[in-house]
C-alpha positions in Angstrom: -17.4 -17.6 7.0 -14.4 -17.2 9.0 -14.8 -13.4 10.0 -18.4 -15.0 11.3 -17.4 -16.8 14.6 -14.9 -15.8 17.2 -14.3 -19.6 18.0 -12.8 -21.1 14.8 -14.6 -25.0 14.8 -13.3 -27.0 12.1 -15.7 -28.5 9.9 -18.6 -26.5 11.0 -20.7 -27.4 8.6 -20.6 -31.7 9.6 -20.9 -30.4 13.3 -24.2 -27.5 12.1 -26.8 -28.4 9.8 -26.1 -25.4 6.9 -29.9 -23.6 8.2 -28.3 -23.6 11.5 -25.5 -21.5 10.3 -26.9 -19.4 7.7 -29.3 -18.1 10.9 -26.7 -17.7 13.2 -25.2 -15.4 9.8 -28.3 -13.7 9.2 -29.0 -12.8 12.9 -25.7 -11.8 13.9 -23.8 -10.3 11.2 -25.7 -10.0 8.1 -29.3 -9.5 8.5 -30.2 -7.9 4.9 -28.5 -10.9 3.2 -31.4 -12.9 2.3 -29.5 -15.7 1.4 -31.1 -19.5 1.9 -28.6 -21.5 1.6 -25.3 -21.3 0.5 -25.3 -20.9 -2.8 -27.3 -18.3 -2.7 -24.7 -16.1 -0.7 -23.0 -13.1 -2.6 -19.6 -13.9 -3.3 -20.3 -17.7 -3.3 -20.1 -20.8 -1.5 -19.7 -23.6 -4.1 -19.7 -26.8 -2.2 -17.2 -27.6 -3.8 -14.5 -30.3 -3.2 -11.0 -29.7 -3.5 -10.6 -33.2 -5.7 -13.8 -31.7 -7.5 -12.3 -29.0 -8.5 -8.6 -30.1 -9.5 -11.1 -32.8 -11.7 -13.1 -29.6 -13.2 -9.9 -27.9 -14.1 -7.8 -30.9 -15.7 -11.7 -31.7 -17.3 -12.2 -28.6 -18.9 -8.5 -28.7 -20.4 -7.0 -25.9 -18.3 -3.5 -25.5 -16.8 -2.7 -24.4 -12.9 -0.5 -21.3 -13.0 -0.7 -21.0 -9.7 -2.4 -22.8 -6.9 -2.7 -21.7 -3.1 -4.7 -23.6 -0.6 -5.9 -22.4 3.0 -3.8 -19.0 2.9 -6.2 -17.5 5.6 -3.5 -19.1 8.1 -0.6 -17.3 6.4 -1.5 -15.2 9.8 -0.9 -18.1 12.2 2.6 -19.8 10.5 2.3 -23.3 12.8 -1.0 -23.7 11.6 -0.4 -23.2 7.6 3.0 -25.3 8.2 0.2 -28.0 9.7 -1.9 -27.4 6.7 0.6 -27.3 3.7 1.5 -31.4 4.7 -1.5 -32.4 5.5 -2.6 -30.9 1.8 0.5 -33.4 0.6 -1.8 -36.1 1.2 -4.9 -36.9 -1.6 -6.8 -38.6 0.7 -6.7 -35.8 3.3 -7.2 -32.9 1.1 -11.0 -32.5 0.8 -11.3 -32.6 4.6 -8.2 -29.5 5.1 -9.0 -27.4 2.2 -10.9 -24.3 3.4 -10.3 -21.5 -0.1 -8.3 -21.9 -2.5 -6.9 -19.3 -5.0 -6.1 -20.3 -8.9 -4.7 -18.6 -11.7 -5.7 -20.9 -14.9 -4.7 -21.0 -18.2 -6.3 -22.4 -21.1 -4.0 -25.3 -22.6 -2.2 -25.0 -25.9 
């Protein structure tokens, strides 16, 4: 939702309840959506963890081609240097990682 709020807040959705910012969405930018939660939007918002999905993928017995985290900030460089250490660290990574783009294989 980053084209959705002039003000980029990190971690809108610990600081919003998600009803909060599905009607600030749905009034503001996209009233036929009739989307109810997240989920429900077109395109998808999965919920998803970044560690959840790096587990789904090594689960499932695919292999990572490619992998590129948080590349919305490739148009503000000090902020996706900021991002591409802080993704170095595990611990960290579920709280950084805003999209990330995959190219899997299926393992031989």
């Amino acid at each position: 939702m980053w084209d959705f709020f002039r003000l980029q807040i990190p971690w809108r959705g610990v600081l919003f309840s998600e009803q909060a910012l599905l009607r600030v969405r749905r009034e503001c930018f996209r009233s036929t959506d009739p989307a109810k939660g997240y989920r429900e939007i077109a395109g998808g918002l999965n919920l998803m963890r970044y560690s959840e999905f790096l587990k789904h993928v090594r689960d499932t017995g695919w292999e990572i081609d490619y992998l590129a985290v948080n590349t919305f900030l490739k148009r503000l460089p000090p902020l996706q240097f900021l991002s591409d250490i802080v993704m170095r660290f595990p611990v960290l990574r579920d709280y950084f990682a805003h999209n990330v783009y995959a190219v899997l294989r299926r393992a031989t």
